[in-house]
N, C-alpha and C positions, 0 to 999 in steps of 0.2 A: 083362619079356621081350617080345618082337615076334616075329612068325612072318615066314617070309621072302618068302613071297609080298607081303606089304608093304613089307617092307626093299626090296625091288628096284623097285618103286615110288616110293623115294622118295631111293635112292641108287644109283650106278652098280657097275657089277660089282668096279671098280676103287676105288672108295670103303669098299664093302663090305669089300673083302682088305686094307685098310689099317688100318683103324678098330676091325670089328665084331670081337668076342667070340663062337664059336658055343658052345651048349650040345652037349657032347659022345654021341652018339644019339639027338638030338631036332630036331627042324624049329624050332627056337628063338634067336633071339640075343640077347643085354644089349643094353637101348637105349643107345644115343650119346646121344641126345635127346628128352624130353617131346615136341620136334616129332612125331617119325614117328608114335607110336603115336594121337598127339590127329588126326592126318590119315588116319590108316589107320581109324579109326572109322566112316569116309564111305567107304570104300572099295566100289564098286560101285553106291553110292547115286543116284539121282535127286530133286535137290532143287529146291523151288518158288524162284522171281528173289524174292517178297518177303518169304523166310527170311535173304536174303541182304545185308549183311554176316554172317558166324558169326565170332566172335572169342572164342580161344578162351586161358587160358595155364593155364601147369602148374610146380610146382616139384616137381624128382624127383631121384634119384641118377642119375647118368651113368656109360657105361664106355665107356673108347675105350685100342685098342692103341697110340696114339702113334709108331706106328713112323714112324723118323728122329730121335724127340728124344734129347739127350744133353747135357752139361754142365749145369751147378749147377740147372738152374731143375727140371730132373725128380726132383731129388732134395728139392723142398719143397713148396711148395703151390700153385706157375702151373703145371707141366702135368704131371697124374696119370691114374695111370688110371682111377680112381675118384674123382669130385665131384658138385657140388650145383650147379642153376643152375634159374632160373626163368626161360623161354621162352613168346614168345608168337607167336600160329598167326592167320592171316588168311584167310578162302574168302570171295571175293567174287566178282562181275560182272566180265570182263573188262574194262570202259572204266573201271572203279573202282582195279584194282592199283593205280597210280603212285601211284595220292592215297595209299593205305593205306603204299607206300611211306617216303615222306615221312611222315608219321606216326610210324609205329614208328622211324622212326631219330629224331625228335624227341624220342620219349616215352625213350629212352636217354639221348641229351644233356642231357635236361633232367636225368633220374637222376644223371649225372656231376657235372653241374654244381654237383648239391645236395649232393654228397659233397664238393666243392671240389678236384677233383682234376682236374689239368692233363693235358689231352687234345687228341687228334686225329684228324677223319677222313678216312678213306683209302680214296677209293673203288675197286674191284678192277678193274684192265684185263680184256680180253675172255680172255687170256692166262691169267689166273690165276683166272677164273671155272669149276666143275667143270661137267661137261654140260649138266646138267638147270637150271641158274642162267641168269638173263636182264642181272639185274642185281645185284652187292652192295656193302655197304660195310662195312668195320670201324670202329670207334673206338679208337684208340689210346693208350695211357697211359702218364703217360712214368714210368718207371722209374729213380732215385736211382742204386739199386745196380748197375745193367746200363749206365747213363747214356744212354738209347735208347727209342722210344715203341714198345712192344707191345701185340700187339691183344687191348683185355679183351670185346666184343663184338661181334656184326657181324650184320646186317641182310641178308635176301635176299628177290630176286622170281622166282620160279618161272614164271611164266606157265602156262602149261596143261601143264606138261611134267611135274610129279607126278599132276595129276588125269587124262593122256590115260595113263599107266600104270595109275593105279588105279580108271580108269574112274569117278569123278566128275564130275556134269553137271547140270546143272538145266535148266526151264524158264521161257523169258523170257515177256515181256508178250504174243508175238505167237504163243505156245505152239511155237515152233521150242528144238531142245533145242542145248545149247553145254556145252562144257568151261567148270567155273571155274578164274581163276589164285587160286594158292597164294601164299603171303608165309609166312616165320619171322622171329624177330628174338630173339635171346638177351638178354631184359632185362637180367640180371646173373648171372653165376658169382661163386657166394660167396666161392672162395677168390681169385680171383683178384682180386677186389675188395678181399679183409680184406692181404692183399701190397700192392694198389698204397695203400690207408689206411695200412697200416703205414711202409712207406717213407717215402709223402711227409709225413708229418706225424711222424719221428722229430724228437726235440731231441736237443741234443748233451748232455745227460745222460744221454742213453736214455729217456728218458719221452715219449709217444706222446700228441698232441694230440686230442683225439677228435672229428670235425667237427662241428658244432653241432646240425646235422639227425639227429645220433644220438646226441646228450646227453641227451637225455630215456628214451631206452631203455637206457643206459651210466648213468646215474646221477651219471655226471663230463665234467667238464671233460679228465681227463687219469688217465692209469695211467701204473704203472710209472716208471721213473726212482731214482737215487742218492738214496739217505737220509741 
């Protein structure tokens, strides 16, 4: 649970009413994401330039209202209200974001890539960026059953636009105090990953290929399938 003084810190009023869960008589909501609460920690803090990078990630349960979704995919395991996803949080130096950018979308495609599962990414116009975002991107995965790429994670640059709410700041080398920029980047939603594995590695007997980089934890080559 997150209290709201951080919530609004780290998402817009308008985000909030869409997504958040409140605890009914209490200053409280379900977190959406491991992000806000691992950012809200710093909240008010002033920290040293050579504390900084802080990299931080969390695997937690999520809860989000979904409102808008409908048709087949809410009724299984791409969009619930309640999932599992392992997020990772960036607080840097200002002249540092972009690089940390590129990074975290790296450390994703590389994740993709070892799963063997056919993707793309899709960077967000200025249009479809929410307020407090400077910069994002998805990755997209293409989906068998839907025959269409959906986005299983996405990458975002903050710039100082969560830290100048939650009043986050350090001091540089020249003891002048600055805003740090913020980055999230959703490593992996588990279910939405165990859908895009399932799909693209169905055979036509129904028996399910298991990718290679997870036959040591699966024990097989392959499940399921006609006897």
């Amino acid at each position: 649970m997150i209290r709201k003084d951080i919530l609004k810190g780290v998402y817009t009023k308008a985000e909030i009413d869409a997504m958040s869960y409140r605890m009914e008589g209490e200053d409280l909501y379900l977190i959406a994401t491991s992000e806000h609460p691992l950012i809200g920690m710093y909240f008010g803090k002033m920290l040293n330039h050579k504390d900084l990078p802080i990299k931080l990630t969390a695997y937690s349960m999520c809860f989000r209202k979904e409102i808008g979704s409908h048709g087949i995919n809410e009724k299984g395991l791409w969009r619930t209200h309640q999932f599992n996803k392992q997020e990772m949080v960036v607080i840097c130096k200002p002249e540092d974001s972009w690089k940390f950018y590129d990074e975290l979308l790296k450390l994703s495609k590389d994740l993709f890539k070892k799963l063997g599962l056919p993707f793309r990414e899709n960077e967000s116009c200025s249009g479809d960026l929410s307020d407090l975002k400077a910069r994002g991107s998805d990755l997209e995965v293409w989906r068998p059953k839907e025959k269409i790429y959906q986005e299983i994670t996405s990458v975002s640059n903050m710039t100082d636009a969560q830290a100048r709410l939650l009043g986050i700041k350090f001091v540089d080398k020249d003891n002048e105090k600055k805003f740090v920029h913020t980055l999230n980047n959703t490593a992996i939603a588990t279910s939405r990953a165990l859908v895009a594995i399932l799909e693209n590695n169905q055979q036509k007997d129904g028996s399910i290929n298991i990718p290679k980089v997870l036959q040591g934890y699966i024990g097989k080559s392959k499940i399921g399938g006609k006897k």
